[in-house]
C-alpha positions in Angstrom: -18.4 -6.2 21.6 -16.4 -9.1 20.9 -12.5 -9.0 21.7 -9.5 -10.0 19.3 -6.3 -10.2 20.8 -3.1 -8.7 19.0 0.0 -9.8 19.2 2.1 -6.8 17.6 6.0 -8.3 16.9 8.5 -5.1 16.5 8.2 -2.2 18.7 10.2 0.6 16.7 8.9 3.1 13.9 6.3 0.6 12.5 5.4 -0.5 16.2 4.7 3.2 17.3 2.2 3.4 13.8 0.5 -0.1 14.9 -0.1 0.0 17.8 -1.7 3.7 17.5 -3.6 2.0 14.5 -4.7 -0.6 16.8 -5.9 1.8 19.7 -7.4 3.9 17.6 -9.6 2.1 15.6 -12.1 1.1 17.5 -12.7 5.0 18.5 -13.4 6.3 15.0 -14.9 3.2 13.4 -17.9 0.8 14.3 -16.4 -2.2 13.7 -17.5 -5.6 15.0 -14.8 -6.5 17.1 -12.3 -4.2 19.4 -8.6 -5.3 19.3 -6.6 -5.9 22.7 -3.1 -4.8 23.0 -2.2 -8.0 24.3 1.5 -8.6 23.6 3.9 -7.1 22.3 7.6 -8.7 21.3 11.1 -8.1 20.6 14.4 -8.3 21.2 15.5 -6.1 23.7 13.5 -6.6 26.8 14.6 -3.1 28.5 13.2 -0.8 25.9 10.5 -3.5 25.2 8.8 -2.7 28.3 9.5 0.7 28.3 7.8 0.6 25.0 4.9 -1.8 26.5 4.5 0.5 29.4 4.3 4.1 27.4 2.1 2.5 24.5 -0.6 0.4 26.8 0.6 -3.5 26.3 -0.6 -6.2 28.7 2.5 -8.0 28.4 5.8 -8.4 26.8 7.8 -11.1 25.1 11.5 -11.6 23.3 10.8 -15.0 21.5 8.0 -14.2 19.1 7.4 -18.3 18.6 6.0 -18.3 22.0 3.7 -15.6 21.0 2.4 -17.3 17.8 2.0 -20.6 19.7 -0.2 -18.7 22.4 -4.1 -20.3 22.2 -5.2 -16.8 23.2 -4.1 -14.4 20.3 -6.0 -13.5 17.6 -4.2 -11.8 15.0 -0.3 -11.5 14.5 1.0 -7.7 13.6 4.3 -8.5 11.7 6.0 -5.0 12.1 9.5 -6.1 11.5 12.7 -6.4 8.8 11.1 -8.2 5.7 13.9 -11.3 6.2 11.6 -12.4 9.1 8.5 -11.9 7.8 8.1 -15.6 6.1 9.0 -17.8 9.0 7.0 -15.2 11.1 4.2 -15.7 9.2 4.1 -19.4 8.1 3.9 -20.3 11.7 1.2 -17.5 13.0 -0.7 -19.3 9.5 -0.3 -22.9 10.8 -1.5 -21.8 14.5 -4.5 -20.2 12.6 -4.0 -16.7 13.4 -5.0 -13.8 11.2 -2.3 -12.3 9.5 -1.0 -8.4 9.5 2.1 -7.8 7.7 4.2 -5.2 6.7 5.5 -4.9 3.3 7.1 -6.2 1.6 6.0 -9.3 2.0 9.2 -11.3 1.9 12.7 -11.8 0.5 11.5 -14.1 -2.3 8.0 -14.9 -4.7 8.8 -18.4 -3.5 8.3 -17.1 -0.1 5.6 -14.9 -0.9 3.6 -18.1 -2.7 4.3 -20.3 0.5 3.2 -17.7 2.6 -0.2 -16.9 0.7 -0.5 -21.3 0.0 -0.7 -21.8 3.6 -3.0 -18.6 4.9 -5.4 -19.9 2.5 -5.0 -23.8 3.3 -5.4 -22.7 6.8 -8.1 -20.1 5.9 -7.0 -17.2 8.1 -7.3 -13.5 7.0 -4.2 -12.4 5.3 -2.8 -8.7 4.7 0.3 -7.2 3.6 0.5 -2.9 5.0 0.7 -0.9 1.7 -1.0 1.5 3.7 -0.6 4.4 0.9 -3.9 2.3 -0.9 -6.1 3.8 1.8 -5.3 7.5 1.3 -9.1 9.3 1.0 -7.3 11.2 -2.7 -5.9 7.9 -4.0 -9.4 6.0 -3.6 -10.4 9.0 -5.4 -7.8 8.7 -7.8 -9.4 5.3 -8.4 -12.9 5.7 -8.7 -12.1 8.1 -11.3 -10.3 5.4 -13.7 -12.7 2.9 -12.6 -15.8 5.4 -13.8 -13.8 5.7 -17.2 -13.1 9.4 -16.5 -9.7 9.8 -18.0 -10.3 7.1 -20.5 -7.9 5.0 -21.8 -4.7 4.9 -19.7 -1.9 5.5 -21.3 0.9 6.4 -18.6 1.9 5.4 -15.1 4.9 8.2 -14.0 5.7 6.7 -10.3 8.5 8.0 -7.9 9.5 7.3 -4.5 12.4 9.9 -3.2 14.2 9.8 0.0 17.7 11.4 1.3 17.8 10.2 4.6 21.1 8.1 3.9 23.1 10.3 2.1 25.7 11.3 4.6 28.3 8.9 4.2 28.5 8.4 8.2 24.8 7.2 8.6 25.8 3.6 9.7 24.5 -0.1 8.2 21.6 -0.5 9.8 19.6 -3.6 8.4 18.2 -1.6 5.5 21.4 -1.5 4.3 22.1 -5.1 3.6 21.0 -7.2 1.4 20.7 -10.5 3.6 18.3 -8.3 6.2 16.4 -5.7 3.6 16.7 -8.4 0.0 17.0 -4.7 -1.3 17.3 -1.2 -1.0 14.7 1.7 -2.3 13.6 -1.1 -5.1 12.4 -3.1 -3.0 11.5 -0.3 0.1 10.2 2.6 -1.7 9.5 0.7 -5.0 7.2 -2.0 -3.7 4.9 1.1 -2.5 4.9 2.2 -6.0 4.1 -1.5 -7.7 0.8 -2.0 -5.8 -0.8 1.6 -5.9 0.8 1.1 -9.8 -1.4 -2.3 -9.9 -4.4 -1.2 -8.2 -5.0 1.8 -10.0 -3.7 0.3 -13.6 -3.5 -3.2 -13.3 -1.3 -5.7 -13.7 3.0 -5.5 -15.5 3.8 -7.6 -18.2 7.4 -6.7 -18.5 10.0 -4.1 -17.0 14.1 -2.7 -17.7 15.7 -1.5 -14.9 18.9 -0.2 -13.8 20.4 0.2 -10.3 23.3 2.3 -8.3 25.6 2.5 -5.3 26.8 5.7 -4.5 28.4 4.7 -1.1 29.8 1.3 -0.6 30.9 1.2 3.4 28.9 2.8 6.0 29.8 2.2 10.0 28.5 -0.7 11.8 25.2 0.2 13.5 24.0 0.5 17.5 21.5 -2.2 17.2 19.7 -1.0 20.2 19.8 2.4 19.6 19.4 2.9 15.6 16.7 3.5 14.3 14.9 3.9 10.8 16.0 7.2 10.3 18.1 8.2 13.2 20.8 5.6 12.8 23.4 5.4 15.7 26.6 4.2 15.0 28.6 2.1 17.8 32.3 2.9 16.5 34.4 3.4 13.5 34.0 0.4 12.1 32.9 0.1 8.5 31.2 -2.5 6.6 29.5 -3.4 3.1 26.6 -1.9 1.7 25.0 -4.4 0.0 21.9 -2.8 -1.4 21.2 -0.6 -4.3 20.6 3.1 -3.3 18.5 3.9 -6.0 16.9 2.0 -8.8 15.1 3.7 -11.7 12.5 1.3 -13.7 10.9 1.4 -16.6 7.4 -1.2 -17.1 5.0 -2.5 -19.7 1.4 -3.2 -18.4 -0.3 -6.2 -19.5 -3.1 -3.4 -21.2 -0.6 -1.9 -23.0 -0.2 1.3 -20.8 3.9 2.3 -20.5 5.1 3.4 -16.6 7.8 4.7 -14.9 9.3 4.1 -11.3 12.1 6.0 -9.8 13.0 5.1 -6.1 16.3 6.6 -4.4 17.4 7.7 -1.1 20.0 9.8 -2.6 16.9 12.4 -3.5 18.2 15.5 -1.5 15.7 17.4 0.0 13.3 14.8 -0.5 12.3 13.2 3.0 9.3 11.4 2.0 7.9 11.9 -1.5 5.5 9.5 -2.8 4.2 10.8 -6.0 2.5 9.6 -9.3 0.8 11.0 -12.6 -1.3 8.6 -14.6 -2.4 9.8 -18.2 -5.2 8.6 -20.4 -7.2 9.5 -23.2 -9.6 12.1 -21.3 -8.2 13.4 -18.8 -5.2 13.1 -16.1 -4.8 12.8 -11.8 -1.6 13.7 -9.7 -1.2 12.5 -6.5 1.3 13.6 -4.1 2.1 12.6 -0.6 3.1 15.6 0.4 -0.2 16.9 0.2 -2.1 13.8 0.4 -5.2 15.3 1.0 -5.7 16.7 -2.3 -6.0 14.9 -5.7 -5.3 16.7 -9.2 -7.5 15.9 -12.0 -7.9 17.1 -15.5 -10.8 16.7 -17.3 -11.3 16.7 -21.9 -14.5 17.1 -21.0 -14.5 20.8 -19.2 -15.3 23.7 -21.8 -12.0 24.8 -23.7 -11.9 28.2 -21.7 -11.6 26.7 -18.0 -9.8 23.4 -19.4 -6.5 22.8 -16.4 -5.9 20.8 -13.5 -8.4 21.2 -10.7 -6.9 20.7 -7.1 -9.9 18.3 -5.3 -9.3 18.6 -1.2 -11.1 14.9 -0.5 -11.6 15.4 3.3 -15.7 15.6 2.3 -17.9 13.0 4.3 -18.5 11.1 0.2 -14.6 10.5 -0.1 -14.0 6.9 1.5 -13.0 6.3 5.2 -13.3 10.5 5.9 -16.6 10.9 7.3 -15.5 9.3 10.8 -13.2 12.0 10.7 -13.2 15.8 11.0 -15.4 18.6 9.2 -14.7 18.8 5.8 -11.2 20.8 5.1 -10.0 19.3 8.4 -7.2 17.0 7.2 -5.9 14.1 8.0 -2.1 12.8 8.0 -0.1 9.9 7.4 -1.3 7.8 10.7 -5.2 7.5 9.6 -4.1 5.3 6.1 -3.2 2.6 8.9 -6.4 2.5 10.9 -8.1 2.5 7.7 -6.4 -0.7 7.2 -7.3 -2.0 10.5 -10.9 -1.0 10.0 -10.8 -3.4 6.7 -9.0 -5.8 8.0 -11.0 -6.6 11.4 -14.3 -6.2 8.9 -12.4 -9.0 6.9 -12.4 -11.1 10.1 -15.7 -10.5 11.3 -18.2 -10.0 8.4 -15.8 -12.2 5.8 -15.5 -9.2 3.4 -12.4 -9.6 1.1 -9.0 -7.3 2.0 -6.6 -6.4 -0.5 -3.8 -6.2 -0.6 -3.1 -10.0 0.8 -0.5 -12.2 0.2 -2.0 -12.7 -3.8 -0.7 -8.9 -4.3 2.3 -9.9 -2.2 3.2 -12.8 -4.6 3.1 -11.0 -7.6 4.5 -7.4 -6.7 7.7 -9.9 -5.8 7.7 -11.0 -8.9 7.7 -7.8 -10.1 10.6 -6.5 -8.0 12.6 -9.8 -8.7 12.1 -9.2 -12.5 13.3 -5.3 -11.9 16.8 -6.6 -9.9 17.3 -9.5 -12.7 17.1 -6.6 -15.3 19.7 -4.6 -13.7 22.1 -7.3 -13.7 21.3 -8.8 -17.1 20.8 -5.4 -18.7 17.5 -6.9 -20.5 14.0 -6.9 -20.6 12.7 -9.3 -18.5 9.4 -10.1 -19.1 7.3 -11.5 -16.2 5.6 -14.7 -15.3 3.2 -14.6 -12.4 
């Protein structure tokens, strides 16, 4: 079997879900080629190699431009803040590796555009990690619409809840400010929201939004030791939030279907909740993170005496990706929507089948989320021009 070489640059929450993506594909899927855990890079060396040593790397590396200059790596796994995502990228483009990044793409649509302008000029395979697309129950979701089965689509009802920041004393870490994170939930929690919203419904024509700030210092972070959601702080220390904490969003489609998006990590109780109702003319699905293995669906079309939501467990060999699996009712969790990805995206390199979503998607959910920030200044209706 033919060998790509990873080079994986961020070794924290994302890293851990990579590079167990990365192992594990190869052992559920036949894919054409088998990823090598090569090199992985960051900052710190002493946890680095810790990490390096737990997780199976070859080697490590602090300066990620050596990695992307390397002659011998394959792709480049952009696991880090989104702030570095664009110089990251642009580079790994230019050296013509194939491109693995997490989302959101970048800080800006200009950067987004650049980004996706030079993947193609350089042809490399290109892939931004809205991993939530390759949920079993959401493909579901969308072979449903695409058959016509709930009609005409009227509704999109999106929300994206966290609480993991509301006690006052969880410190800055880089979600927290604006030159680091471009946003908060908007751009975190909502940008998840914008691309199942756009796969499933299509494209927005205009949105209103509105945005809050509940606390306005935190303390300054432990670089090394914070984490995504087990921030350490290193003192007393306070500094700006920059961010939103929540931002609620309302859109027009381009086919005339109205949505919602509510994204907050001010959601108490709420740890991760990804959820969405879309509504059409015949019938309705619910999707829930929670319980991501199951998709609701109502059906016009059932007999007026057993007319109600049906609760669909898609863990059966027909739903897509779950026959490498388990048996039937044997779910699966949050970690297999990654190797999913993986398993399209190595295809995408070796047998030149198209991967969404790529830097295109990228580019335009940015101009989505920079039309929902403008609005909450301006107070208006910003209508959007991809």
């Amino acid at each position: 079997m033919k060998e790509l070489n990873v080079a994986l640059i961020g070794y924290k929450f994302m890293g851990k879900a990579h590079t167990n993506m990365w192992i594990k594909t190869p052992l559920f899927f036949d894919v054409d080629a088998k990823p090598v855990l090569k090199v992985i890079c960051g900052r710190h060396e002493a946890p680095l190699k810790a990490f390096a040593s737990r997780w199976g790397w070859q080697e490590t590396e602090t300066d990620w431009r050596k990695v992307v200059a390397r002659k011998d790596i394959d792709i480049v796994d952009i696991a880090l803040p989104q702030n570095l995502h664009y110089e990251i990228a642009m580079e790994a483009a230019k050296a013509g590796k194939h491109i693995f990044c997490e989302k959101p793409i970048a800080m800006t649509s200009v950067q987004a555009k650049e980004m996706l302008d030079t993947a193609e000029k350089h042809k490399v395979v290109h892939y931004v990690n809205h991993n939530y697309r390759r949920c079993p129950a959401v493909r579901l979701a969308k072979r449903l619409l695409t058959e016509g089965r709930i009609g005409r689509i009227f509704h999109w009802r999106g929300a994206y809840l966290q609480s993991w920041i509301t006690d006052p004393n969880f410190p800055l870490t880089w979600h927290l400010r604006k030159e680091t994170a471009g946003s908060g939930p908007h751009g975190d929690l909502n940008s998840h929201s914008i691309d199942l919203a756009r796969y499933l419904i299509g494209d927005i024509k205009s949105v209103s939004c509105m945005t809050a700030n509940f606390i306005k210092e935190r303390p300054l972070p432990d670089e090394v030791a914070a984490g995504t959601f087990s921030g350490v702080s290193k003192g007393t220390e306070k500094g700006q939030v920059t961010v939103e904490d929540a931002a609620f969003m309302l859109a027009e489609f381009q086919n005339g279907a109205l949505g919602s998006f509510e994204a907050s990590r001010f959601a108490t109780g709420r740890k991760n909740y990804n959820y969405f109702e879309i509504y059409g003319s015949e019938g309705a699905v619910i999707f829930n993170l929670e319980r991501m293995n199951e998709l609701l669906f109502y059906s016009n079309k059932d007999p007026d005496y057993a007319q109600g939501f049906r609760n669909i467990l898609a863990t059966e060999g027909v739903h897509d990706y779950v026959g490498n699996w388990w048996p039937p009712g044997h779910i699966i969790g949050y970690e297999h929507e990654f190797i999913h990805a993986a398993v399209d995206f190595l295809n995408a390199i070796t047998r030149g089948t198209p991967i969404e979503p790529n830097f295109r998607d990228g580019f335009m959910e940015m101009k989505v989320l920079e039309a929902g920030l403008d609005s909450a200044v301006s107070g208006k209706k910003i209508d959007i021009a991809y």
